[in-house]
HTML snippet that shows the backbone in 3Dmol.js (N, CA, C, O; Angstrom):
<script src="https://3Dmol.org/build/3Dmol-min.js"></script>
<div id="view" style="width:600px;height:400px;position:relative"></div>
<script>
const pdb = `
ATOM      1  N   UNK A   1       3.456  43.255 -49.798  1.00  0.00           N
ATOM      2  CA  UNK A   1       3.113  42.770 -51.114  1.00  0.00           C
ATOM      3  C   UNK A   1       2.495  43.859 -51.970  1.00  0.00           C
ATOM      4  O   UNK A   1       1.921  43.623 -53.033  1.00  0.00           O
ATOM      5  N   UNK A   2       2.608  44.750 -51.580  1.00  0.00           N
ATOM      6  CA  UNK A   2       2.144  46.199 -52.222  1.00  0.00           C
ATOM      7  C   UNK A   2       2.662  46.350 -53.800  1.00  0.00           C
ATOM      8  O   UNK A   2       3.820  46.601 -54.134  1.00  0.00           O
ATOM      9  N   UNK A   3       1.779  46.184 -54.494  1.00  0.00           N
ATOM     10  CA  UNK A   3       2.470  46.752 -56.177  1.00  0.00           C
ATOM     11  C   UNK A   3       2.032  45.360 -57.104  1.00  0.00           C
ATOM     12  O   UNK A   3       1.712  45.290 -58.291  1.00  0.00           O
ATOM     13  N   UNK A   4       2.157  44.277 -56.046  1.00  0.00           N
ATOM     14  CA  UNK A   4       2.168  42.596 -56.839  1.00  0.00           C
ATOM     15  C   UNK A   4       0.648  43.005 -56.993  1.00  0.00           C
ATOM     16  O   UNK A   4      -0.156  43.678 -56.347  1.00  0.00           O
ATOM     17  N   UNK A   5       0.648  41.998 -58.597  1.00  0.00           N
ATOM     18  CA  UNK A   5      -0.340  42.227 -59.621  1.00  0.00           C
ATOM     19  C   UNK A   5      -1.002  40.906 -59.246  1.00  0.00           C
ATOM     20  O   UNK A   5      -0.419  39.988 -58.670  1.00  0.00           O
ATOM     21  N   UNK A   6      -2.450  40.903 -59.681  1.00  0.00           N
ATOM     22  CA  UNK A   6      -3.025  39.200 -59.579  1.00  0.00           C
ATOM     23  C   UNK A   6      -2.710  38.731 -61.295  1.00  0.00           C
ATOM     24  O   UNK A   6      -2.792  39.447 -62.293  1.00  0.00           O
ATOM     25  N   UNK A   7      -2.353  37.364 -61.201  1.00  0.00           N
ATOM     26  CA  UNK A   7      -2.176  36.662 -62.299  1.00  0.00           C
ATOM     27  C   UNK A   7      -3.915  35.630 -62.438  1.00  0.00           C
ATOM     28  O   UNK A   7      -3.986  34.503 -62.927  1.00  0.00           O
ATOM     29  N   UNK A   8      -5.067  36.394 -61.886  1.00  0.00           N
ATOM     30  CA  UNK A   8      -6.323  35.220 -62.237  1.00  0.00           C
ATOM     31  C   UNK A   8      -6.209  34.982 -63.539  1.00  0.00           C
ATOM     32  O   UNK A   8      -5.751  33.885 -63.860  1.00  0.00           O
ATOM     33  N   UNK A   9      -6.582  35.915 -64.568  1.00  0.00           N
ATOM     34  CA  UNK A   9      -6.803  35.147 -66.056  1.00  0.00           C
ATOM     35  C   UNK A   9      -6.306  36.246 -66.984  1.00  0.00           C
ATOM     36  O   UNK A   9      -6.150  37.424 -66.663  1.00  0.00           O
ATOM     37  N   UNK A  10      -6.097  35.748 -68.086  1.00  0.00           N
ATOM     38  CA  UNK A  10      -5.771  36.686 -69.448  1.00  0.00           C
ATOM     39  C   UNK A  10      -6.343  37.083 -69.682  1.00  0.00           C
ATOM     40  O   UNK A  10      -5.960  38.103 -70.255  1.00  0.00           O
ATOM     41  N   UNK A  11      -8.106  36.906 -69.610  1.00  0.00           N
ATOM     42  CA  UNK A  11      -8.823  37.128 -70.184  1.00  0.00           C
ATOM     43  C   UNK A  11      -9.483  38.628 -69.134  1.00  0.00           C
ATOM     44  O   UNK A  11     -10.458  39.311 -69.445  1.00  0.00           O
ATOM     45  N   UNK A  12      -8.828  38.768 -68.200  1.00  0.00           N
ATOM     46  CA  UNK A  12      -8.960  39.760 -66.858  1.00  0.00           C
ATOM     47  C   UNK A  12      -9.004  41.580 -67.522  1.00  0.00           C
ATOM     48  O   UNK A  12      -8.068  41.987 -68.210  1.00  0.00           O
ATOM     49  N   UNK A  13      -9.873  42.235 -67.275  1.00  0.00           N
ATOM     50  CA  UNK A  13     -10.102  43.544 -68.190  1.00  0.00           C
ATOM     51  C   UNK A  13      -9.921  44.066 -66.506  1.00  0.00           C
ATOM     52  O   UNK A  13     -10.039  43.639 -65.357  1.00  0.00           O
ATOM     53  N   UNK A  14      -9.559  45.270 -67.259  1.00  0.00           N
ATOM     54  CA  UNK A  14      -9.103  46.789 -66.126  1.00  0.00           C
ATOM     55  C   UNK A  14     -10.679  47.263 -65.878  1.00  0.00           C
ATOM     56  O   UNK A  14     -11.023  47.974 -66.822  1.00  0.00           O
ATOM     57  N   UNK A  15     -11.558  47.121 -65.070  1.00  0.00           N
ATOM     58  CA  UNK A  15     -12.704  47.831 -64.777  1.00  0.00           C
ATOM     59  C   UNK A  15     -13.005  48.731 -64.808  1.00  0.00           C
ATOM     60  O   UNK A  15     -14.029  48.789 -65.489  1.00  0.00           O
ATOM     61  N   UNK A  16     -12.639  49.899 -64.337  1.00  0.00           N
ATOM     62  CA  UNK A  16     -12.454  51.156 -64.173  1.00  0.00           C
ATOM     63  C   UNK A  16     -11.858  51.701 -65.420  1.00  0.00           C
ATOM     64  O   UNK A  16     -11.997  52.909 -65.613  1.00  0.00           O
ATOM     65  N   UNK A  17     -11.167  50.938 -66.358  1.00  0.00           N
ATOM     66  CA  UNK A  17     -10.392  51.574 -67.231  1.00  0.00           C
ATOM     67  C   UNK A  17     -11.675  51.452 -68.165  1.00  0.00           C
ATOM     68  O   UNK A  17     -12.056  52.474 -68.736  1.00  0.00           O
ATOM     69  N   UNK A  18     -12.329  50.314 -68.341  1.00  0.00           N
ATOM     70  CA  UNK A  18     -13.248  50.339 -69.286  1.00  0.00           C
ATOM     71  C   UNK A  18     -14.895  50.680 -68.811  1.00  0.00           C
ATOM     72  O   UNK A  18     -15.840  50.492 -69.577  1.00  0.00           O
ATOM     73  N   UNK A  19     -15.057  51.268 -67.264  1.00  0.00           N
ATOM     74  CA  UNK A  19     -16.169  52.047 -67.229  1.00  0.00           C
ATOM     75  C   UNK A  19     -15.728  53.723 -67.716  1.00  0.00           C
ATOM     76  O   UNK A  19     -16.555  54.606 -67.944  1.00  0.00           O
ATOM     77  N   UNK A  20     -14.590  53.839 -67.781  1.00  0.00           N
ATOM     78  CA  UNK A  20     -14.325  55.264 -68.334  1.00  0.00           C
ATOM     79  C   UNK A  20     -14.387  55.323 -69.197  1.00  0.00           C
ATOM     80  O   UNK A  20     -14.961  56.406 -69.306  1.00  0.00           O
ATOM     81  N   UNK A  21     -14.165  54.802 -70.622  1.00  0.00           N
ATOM     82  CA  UNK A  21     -14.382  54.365 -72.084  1.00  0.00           C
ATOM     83  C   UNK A  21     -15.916  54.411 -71.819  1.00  0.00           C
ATOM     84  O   UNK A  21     -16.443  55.295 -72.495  1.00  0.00           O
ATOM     85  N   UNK A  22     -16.895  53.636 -70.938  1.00  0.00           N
ATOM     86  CA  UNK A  22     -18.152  53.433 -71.386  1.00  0.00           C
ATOM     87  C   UNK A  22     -18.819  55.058 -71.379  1.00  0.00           C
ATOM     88  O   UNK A  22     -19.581  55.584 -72.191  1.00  0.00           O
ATOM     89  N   UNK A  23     -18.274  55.541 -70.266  1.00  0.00           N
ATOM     90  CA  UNK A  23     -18.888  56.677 -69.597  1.00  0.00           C
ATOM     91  C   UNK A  23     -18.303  57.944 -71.090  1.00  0.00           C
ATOM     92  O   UNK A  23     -19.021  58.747 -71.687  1.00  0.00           O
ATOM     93  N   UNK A  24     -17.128  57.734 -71.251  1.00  0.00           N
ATOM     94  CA  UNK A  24     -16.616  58.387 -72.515  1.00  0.00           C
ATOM     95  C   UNK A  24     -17.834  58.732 -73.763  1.00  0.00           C
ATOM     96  O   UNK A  24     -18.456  59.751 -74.061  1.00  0.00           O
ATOM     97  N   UNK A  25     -17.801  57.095 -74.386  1.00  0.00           N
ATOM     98  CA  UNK A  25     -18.643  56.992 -74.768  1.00  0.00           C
ATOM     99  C   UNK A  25     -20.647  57.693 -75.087  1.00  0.00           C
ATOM    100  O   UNK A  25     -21.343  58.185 -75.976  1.00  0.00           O
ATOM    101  N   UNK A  26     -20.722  57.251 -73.639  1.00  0.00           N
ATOM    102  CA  UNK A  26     -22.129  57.707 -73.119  1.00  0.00           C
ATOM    103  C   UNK A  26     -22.121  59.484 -73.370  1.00  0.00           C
ATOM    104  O   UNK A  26     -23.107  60.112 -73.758  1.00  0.00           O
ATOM    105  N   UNK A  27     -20.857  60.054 -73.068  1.00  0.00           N
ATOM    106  CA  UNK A  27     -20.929  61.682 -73.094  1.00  0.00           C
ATOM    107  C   UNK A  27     -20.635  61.730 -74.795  1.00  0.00           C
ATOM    108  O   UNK A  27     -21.197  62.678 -75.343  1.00  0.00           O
ATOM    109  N   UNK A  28     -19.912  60.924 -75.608  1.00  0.00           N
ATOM    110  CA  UNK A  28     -20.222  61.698 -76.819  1.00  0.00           C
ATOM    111  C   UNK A  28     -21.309  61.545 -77.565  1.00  0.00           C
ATOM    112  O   UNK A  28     -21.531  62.412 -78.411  1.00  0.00           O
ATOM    113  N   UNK A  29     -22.221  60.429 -77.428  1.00  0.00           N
ATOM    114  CA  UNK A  29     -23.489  60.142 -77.583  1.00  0.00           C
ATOM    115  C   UNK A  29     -24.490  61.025 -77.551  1.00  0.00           C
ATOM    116  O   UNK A  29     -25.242  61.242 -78.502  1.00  0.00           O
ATOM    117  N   UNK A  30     -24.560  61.750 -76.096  1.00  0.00           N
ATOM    118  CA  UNK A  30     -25.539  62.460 -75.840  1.00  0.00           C
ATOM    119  C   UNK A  30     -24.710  63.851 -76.014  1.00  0.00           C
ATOM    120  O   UNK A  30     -24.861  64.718 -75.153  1.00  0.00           O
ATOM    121  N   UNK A  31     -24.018  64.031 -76.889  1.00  0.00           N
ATOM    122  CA  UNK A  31     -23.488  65.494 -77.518  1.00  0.00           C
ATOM    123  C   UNK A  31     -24.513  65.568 -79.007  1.00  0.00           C
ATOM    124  O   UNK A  31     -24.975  66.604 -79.484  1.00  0.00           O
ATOM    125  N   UNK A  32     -24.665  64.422 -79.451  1.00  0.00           N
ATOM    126  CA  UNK A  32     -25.638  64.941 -80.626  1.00  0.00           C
ATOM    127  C   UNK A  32     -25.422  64.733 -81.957  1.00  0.00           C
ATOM    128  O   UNK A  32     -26.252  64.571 -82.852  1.00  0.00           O
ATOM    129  N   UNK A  33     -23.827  64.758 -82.020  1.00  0.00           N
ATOM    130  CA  UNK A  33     -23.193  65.486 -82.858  1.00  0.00           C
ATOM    131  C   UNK A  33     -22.573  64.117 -84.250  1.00  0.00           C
ATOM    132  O   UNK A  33     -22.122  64.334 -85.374  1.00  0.00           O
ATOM    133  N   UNK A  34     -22.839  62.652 -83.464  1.00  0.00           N
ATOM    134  CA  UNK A  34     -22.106  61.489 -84.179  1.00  0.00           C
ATOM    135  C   UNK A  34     -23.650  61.616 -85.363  1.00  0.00           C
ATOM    136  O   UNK A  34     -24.755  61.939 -84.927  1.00  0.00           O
ATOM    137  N   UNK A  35     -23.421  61.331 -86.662  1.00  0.00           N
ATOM    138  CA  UNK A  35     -24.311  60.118 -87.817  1.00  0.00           C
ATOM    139  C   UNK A  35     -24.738  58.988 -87.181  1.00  0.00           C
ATOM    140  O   UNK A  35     -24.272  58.384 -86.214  1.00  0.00           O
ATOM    141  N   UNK A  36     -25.808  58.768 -87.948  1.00  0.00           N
ATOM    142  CA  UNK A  36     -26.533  57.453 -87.126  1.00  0.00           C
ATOM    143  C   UNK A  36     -26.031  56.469 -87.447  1.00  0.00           C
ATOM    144  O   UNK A  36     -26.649  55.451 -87.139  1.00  0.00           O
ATOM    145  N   UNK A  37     -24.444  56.264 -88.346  1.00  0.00           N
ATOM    146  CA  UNK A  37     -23.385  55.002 -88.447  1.00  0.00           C
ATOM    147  C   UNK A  37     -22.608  55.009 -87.137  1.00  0.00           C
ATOM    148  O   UNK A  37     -22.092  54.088 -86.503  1.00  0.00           O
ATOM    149  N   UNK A  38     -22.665  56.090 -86.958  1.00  0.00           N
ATOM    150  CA  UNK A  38     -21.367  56.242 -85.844  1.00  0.00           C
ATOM    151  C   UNK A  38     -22.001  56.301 -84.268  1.00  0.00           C
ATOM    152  O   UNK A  38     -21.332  56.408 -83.240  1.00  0.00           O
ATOM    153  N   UNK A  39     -23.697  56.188 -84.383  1.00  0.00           N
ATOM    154  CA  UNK A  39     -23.987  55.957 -83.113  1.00  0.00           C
ATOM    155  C   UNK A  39     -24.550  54.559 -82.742  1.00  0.00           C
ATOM    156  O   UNK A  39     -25.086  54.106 -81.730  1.00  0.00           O
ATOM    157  N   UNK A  40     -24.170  53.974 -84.138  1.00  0.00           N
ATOM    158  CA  UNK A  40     -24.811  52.427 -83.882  1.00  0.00           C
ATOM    159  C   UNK A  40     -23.720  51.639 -83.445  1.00  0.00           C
ATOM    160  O   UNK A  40     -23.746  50.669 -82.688  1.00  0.00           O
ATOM    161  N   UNK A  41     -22.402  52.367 -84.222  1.00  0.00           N
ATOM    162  CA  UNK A  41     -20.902  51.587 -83.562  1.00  0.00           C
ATOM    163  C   UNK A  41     -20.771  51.831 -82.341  1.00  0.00           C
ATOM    164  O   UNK A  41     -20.384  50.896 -81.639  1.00  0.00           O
ATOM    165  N   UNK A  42     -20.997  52.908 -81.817  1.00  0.00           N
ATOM    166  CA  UNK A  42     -20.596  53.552 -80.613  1.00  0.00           C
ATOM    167  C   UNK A  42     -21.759  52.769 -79.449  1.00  0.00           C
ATOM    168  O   UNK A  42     -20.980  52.280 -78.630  1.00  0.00           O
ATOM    169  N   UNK A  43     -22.572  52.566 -79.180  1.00  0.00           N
ATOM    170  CA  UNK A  43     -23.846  51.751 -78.894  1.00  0.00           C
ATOM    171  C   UNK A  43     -23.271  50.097 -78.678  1.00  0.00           C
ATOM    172  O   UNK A  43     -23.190  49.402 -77.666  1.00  0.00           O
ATOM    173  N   UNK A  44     -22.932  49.840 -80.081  1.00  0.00           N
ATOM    174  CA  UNK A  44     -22.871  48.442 -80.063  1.00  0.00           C
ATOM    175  C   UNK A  44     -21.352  48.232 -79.040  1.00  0.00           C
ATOM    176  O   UNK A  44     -21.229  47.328 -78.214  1.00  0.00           O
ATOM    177  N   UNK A  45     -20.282  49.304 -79.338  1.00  0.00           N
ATOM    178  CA  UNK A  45     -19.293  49.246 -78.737  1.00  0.00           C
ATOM    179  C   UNK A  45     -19.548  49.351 -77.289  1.00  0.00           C
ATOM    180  O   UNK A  45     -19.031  48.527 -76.535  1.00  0.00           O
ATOM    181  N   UNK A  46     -20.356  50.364 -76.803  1.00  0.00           N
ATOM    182  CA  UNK A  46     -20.637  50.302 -75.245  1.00  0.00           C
ATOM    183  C   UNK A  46     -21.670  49.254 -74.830  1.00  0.00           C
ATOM    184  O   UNK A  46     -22.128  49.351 -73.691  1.00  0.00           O
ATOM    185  N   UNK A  47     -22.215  47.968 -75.860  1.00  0.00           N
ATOM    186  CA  UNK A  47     -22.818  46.889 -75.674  1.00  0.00           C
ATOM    187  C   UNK A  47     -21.705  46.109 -74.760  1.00  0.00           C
ATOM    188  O   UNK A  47     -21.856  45.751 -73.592  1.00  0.00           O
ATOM    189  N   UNK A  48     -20.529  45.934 -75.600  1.00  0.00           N
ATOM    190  CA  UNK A  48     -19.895  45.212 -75.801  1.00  0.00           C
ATOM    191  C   UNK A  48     -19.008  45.515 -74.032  1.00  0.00           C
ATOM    192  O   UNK A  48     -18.734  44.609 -73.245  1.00  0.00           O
ATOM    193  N   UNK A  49     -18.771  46.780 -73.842  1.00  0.00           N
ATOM    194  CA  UNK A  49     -18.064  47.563 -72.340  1.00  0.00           C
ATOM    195  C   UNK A  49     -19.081  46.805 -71.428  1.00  0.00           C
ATOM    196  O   UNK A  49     -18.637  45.989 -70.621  1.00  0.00           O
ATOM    197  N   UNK A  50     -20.492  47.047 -71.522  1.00  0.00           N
ATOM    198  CA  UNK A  50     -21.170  46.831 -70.357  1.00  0.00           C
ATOM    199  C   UNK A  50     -20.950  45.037 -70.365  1.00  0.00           C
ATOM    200  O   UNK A  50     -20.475  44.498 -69.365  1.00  0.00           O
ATOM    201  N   UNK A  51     -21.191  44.538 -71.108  1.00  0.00           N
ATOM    202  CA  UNK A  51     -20.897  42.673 -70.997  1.00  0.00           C
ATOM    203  C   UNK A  51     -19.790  42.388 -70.197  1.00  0.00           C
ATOM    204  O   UNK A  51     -19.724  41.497 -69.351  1.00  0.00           O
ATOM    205  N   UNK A  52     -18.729  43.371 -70.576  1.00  0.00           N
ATOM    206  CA  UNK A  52     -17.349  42.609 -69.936  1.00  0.00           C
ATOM    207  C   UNK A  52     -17.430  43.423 -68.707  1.00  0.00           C
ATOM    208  O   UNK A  52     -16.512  43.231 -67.911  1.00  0.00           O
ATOM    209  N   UNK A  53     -18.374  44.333 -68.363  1.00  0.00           N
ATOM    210  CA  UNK A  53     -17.894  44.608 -67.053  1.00  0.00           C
ATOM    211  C   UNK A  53     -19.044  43.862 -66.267  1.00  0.00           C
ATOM    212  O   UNK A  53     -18.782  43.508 -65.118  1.00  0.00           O
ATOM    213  N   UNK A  54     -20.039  43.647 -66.680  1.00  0.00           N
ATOM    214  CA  UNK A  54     -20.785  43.024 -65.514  1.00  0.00           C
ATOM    215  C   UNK A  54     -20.286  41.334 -65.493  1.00  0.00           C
ATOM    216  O   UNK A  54     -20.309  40.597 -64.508  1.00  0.00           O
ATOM    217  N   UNK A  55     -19.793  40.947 -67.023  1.00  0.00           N
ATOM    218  CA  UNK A  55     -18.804  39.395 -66.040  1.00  0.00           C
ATOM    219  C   UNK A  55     -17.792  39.620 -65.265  1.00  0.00           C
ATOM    220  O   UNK A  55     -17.844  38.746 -64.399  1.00  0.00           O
ATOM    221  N   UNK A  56     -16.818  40.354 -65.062  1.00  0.00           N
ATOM    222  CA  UNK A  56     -15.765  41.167 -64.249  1.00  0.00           C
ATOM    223  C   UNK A  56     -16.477  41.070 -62.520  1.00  0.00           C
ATOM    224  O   UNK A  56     -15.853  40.479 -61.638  1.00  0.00           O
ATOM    225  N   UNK A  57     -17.944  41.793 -62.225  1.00  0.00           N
ATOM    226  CA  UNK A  57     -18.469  42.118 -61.580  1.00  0.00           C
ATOM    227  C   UNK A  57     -19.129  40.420 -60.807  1.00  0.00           C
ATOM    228  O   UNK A  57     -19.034  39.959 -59.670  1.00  0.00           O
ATOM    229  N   UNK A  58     -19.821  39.863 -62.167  1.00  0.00           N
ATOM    230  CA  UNK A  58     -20.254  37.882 -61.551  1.00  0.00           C
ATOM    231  C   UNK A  58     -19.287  37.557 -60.809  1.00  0.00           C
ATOM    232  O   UNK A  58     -19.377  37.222 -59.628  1.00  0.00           O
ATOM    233  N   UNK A  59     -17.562  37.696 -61.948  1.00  0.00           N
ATOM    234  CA  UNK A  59     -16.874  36.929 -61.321  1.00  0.00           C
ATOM    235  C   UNK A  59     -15.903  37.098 -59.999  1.00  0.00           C
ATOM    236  O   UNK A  59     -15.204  36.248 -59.449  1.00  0.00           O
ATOM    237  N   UNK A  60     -16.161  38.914 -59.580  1.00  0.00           N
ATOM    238  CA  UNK A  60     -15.892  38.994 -58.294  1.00  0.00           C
ATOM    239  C   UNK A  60     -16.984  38.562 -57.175  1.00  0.00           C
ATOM    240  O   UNK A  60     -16.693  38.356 -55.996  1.00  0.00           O
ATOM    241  N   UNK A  61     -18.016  38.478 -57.612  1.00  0.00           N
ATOM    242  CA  UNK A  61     -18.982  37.889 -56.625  1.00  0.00           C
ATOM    243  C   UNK A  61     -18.958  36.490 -56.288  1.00  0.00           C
ATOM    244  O   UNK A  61     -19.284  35.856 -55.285  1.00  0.00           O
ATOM    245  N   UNK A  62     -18.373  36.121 -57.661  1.00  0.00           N
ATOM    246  CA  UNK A  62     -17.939  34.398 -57.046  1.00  0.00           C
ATOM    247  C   UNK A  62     -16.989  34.609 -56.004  1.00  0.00           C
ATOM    248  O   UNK A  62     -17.157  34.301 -54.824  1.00  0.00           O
ATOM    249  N   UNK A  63     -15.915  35.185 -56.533  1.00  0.00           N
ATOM    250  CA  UNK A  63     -14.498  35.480 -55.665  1.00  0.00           C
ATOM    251  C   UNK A  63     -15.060  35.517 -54.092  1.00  0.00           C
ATOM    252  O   UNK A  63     -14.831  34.653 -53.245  1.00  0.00           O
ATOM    253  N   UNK A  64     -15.818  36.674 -53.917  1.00  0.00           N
ATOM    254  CA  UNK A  64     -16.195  36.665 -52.835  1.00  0.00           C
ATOM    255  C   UNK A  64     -16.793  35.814 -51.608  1.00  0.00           C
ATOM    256  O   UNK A  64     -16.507  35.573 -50.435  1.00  0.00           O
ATOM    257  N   UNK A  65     -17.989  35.430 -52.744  1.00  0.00           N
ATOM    258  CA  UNK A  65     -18.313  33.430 -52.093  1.00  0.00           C
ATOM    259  C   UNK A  65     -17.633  32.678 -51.886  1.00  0.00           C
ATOM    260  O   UNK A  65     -17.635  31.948 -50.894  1.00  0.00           O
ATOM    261  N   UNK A  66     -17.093  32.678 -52.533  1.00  0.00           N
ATOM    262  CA  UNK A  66     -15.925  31.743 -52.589  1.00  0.00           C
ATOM    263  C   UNK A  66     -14.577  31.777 -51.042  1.00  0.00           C
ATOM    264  O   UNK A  66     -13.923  30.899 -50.479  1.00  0.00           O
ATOM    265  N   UNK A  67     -14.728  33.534 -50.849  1.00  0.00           N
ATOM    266  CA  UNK A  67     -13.997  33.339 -49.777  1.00  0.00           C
ATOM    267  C   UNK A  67     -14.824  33.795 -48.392  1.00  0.00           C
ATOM    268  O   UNK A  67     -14.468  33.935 -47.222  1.00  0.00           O
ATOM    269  N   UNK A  68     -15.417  33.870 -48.718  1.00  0.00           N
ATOM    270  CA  UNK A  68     -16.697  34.014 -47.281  1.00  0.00           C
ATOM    271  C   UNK A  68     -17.349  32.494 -46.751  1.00  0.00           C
ATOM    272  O   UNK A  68     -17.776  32.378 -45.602  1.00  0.00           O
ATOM    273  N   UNK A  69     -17.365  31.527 -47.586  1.00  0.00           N
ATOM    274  CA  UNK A  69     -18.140  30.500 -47.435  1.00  0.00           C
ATOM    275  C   UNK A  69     -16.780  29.752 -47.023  1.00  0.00           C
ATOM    276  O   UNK A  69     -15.672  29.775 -47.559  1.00  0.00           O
ATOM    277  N   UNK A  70     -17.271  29.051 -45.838  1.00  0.00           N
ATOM    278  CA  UNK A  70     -15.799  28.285 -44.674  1.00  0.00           C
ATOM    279  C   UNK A  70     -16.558  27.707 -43.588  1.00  0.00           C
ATOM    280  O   UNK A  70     -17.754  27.904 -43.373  1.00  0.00           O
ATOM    281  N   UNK A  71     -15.708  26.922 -42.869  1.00  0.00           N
ATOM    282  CA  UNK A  71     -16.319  25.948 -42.233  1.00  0.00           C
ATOM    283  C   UNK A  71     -15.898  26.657 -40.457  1.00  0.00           C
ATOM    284  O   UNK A  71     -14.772  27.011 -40.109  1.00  0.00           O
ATOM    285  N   UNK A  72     -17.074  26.695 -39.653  1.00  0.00           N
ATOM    286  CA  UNK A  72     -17.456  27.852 -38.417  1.00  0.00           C
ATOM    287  C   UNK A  72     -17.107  28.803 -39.052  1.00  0.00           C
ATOM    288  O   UNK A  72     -15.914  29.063 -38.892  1.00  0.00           O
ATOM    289  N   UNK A  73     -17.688  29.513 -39.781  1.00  0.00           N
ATOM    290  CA  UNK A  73     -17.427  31.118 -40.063  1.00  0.00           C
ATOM    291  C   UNK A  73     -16.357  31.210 -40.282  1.00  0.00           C
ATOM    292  O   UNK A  73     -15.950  32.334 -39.988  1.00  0.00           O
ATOM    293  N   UNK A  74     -15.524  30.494 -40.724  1.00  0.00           N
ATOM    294  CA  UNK A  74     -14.183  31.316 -40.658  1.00  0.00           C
ATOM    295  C   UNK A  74     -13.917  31.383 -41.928  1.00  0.00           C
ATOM    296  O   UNK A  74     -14.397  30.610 -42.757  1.00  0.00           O
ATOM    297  N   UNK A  75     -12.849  32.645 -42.277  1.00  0.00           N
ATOM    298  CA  UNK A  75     -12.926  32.790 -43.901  1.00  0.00           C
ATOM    299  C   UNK A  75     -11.945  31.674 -44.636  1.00  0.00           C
ATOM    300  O   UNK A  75     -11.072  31.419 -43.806  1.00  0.00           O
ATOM    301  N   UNK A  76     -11.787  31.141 -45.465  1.00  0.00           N
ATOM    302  CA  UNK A  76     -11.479  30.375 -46.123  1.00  0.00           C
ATOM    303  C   UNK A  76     -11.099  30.490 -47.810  1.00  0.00           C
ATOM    304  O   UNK A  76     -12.089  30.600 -48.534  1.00  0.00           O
ATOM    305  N   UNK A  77      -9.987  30.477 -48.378  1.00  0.00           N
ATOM    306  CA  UNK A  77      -9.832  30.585 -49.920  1.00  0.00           C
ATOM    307  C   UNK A  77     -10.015  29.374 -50.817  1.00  0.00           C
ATOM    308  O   UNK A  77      -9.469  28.318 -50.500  1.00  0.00           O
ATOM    309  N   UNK A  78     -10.579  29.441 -51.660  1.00  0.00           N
ATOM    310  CA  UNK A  78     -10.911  28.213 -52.406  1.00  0.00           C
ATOM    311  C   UNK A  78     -10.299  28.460 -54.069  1.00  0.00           C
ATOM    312  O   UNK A  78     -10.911  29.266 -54.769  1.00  0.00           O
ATOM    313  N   UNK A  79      -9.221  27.820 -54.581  1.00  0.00           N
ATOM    314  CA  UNK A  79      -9.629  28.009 -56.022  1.00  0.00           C
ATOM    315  C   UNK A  79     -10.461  28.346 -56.879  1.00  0.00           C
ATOM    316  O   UNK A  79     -11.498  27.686 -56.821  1.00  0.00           O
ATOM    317  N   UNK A  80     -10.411  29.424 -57.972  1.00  0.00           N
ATOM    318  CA  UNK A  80     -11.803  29.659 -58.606  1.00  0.00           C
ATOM    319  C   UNK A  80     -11.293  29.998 -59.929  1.00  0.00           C
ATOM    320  O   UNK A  80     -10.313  30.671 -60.248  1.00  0.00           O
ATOM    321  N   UNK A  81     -12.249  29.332 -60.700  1.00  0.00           N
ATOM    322  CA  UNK A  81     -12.202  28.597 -62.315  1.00  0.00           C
ATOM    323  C   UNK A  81     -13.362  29.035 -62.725  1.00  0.00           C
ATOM    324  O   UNK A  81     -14.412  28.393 -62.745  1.00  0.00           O
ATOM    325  N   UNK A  82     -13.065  30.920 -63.296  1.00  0.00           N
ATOM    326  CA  UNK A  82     -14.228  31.213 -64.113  1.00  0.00           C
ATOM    327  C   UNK A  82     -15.027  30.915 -65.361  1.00  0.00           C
ATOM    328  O   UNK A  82     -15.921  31.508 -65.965  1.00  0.00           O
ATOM    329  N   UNK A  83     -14.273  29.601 -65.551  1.00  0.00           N
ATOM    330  CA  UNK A  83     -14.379  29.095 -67.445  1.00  0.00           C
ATOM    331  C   UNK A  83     -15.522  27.377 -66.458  1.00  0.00           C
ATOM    332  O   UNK A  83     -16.099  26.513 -67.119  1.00  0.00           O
ATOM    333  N   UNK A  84     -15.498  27.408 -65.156  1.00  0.00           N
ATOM    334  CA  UNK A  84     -15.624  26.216 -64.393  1.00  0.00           C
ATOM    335  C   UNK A  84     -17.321  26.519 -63.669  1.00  0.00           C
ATOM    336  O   UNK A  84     -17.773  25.629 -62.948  1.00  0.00           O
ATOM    337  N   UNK A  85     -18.017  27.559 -63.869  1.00  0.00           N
ATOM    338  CA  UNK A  85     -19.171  27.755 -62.965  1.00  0.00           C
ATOM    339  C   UNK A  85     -20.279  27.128 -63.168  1.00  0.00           C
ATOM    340  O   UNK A  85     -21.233  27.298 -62.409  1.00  0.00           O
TER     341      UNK A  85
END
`;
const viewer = $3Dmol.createViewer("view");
viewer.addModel(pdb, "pdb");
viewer.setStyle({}, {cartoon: {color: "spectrum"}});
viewer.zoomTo();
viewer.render();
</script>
């Protein structure tokens, strides 16, 4: 099954794609070099990176509960409805 994509939600962001944007971000910041318009966008924009990655992050921790928690230890998959917590 190597290559197959998960279909969880639309609403599903690339993690890594958007801690590199944050981290992007964070290095042109501390270059010095933006107006204080362009470091309030840039700020508010990496507001906005860190939100969606730490729900990304909740909602693999549900994932995880979700499949760790089973009846004698054993692992178990359960449906999970991040719009549902």
């Amino acid at each position: 099954m190597a290559g197959k994509k998960s279909s969880s939600s639309s609403k599903a962001i690339d993690f890594e794609k958007q801690l590199g944007q944050l981290e992007a971000l964070v290095s042109d910041m501390e270059k010095g070099e933006m107006s204080l318009e362009e470091s309030l966008k840039a700020f508010e924009q990496g507001i906005q990176i860190t939100r969606q990655c730490q729900q990304a992050l909740a909602e693999a921790e549900q994932k995880v509960a979700i499949l760790t928690r089973g009846e004698n230890g054993e692992l178990s998959e359960q449906p999970f409805d991040p719009d549902n917590q």
